[in-house]
C-alpha positions in Angstrom: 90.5 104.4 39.0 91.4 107.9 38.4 90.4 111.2 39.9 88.0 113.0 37.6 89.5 117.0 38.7 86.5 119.7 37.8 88.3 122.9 38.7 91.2 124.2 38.0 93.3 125.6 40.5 94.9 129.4 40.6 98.2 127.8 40.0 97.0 125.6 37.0 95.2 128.2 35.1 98.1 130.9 35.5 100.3 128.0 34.1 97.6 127.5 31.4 97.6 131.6 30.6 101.4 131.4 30.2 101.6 129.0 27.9 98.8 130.4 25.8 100.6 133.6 25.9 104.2 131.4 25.1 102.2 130.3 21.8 101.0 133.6 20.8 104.1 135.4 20.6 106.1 132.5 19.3 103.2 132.3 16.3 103.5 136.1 16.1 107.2 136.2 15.8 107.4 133.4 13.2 104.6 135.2 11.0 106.4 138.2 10.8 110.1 135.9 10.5 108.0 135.1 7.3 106.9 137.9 5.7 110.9 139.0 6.1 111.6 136.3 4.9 109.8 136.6 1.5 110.7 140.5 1.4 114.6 139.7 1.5 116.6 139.6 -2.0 120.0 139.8 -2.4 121.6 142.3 -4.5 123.4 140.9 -7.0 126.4 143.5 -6.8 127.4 143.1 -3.2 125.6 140.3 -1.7 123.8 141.5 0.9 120.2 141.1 1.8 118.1 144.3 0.2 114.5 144.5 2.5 112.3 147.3 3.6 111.3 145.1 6.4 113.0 144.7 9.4 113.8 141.1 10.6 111.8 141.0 13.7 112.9 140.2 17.3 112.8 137.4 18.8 109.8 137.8 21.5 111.8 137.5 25.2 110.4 137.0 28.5 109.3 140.3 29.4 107.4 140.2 26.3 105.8 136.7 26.9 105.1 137.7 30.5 103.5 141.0 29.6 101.3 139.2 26.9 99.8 136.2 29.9 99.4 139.0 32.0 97.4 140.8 29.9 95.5 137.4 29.1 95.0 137.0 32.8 93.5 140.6 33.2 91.5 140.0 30.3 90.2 136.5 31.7 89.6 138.5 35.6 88.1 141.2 34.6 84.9 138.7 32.6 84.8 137.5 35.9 84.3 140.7 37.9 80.6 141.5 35.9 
């Protein structure tokens, strides 16, 4: 039979955070990959891709880091009132 686990522990819900976090900026980044994406023409003279929108960069760690640690203050700070 197995366990039935009710709580979470500091280790699992950190991991959870981060992988929320992994999702939101990979869903971020391929919205705005899309909208470039749609915006970009070629110009028939030279070839080259015409846009006023920047393609966007790719979200690193740092970035996905910053993002669960702002979910994890976020989640700590409901728990504080």
């Amino acid at each position: 039979m197995s366990e039935v686990k009710f709580n979470k522990s500091g280790y699992e819900i950190r991991a959870d955070v981060l992988d929320m976090a992994k999702d939101f900026v990979e869903q971020e980044y391929k919205a705005k990959f899309a909208g470039w994406e749609v915006s970009a023409a070629r110009d028939p003279k030279t070839g080259e891709y015409v846009t006023k929108i920047d393609m966007p960069k790719f979200p690193g760690l740092e970035e996905m880091l910053s993002t669960a640690q702002k979910m994890y203050d976020f989640v700590n700070a409901g728990s504080k009132r």
